[in-house]
Structures are given as C-alpha cells and as structure tokens.
N, C-alpha and C positions, 0 to 999 in steps of 0.2 A: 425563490427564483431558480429557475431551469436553468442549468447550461448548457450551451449551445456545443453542437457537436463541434464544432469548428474552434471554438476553444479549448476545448480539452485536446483537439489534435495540436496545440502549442504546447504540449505538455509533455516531455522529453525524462522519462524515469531514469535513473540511474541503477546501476549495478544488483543489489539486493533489493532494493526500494520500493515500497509499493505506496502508492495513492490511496487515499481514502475519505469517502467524503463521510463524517460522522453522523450517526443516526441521530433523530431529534430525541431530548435525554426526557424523562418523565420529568411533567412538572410536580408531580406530586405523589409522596409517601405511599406504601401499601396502608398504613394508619390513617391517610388525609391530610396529612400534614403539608403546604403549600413550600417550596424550596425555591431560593432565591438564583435570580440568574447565577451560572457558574460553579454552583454549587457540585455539580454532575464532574465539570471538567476535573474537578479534583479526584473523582474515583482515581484507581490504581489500574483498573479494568476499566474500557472502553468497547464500544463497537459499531461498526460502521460499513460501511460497502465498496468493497474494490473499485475504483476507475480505471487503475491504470498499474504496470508492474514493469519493472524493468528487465532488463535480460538476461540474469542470476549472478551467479559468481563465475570471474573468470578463472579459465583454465590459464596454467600458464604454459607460454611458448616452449618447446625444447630446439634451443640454440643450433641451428647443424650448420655448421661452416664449410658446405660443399661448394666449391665457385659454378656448377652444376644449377643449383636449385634459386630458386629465387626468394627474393629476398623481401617480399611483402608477408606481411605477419596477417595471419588470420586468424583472431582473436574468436576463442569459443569460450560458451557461458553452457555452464552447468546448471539449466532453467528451475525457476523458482514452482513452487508446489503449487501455490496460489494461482488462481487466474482471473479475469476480470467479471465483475458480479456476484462475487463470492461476498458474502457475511461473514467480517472478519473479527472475533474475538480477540485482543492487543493491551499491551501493558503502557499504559500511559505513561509513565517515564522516559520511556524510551523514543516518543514520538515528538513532530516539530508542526507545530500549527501553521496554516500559511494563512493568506487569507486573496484573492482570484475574484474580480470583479462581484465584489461584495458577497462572495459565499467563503466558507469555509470547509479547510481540508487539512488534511492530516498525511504525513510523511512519515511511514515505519517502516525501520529494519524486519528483514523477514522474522530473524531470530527472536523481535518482538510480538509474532503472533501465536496467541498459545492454540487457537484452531479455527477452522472455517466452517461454515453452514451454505452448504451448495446445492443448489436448486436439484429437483432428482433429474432434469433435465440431461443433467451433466453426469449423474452416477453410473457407473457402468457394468 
C-alpha cells in the first residue's frame, strides 16, 4: 500500500528525528535458505528511506534582559544532515516501529544513522 501524500502531511517530526519507511528485507539467504517473517527485524543494521526529518537540534536561546527588545523567542535548529529520499543505513536499536494506516515506519535518532545513499541527483 502507497501512502497518500496527504497523510504523511500529518506527520509532525520532532527534533533529531527522522521517518523512515523500511525497505522490504530479503526473504531469502545468499545460500537459499527461506527466512521466517521477522527474522530481518532482528538485524542490528537496517535500511530504509527517508519520508520525513525534523528540524535538527535546537540552539539555545541567550537570555538578554533589555526592556528594549522583545520578548518572543525564536527558536533555531541546527539542520539535520539527512534529507528526505535519502537511503538510510540505521542501527536498529535505537529505532521505534510505529505502524500508520496499515504500513510500517520507523523512527531514528539522527545519531542512529551510520550513513546515507543519495540519489546523484542531490550530489553537488
């Protein structure tokens, strides 16, 4: 099943975080050997494709108590490396399965990806 662009626009990342919708895992062995559902989830190493990323780490504010300046806080993020469609190499530990009108996705800390595979589209 596709998801609909309009679903994933309900889809609100946090902080470090990025989406991922995991790739389909082989069912079977470089030997032949047939593997039982689940078997894959237990790797250590997974991989899968970016949907969605949040909007990095935040900076923190510096406090200035001028009665001068105002007093709304504009919160900046230090943007994550990753971007969306990227092939993402991730250490399975560290990630949270969800599961989205019968598909499945994956939620990792950036610190969990050990690297990407990006379209040459995108190389510069």
């Amino acid at each position: 099943m596709k998801i609909q662009a309009k679903s994933i626009d309900k889809f609100v990342v946090i902080g470090d975080k990025i989406l991922i919708r995991p790739q389909d895992a082989s069912e079977k062995t470089s030997s032949g050997l047939y593997l039982p559902p689940g078997v894959s989830e237990k790797e250590k190493v997974q991989s899968g494709y970016v949907i969605k990323v949040g909007p990095g780490y935040p900076i923190p504010v510096q406090n200035e108590d001028e009665p001068w300046k105002d007093n709304e806080e504009q919160i900046n993020y230090i943007p994550l490396q990753i971007t969306e469609g990227d092939l993402a190499i991730f250490l399975r530990k560290d990630a949270y399965e969800i599961n989205f009108e019968s598909e499945k996705f994956i939620i990792v800390p950036q610190t969990s990806v050990l690297m990407v595979i990006r379209e040459d589209d995108y190389l510069g």
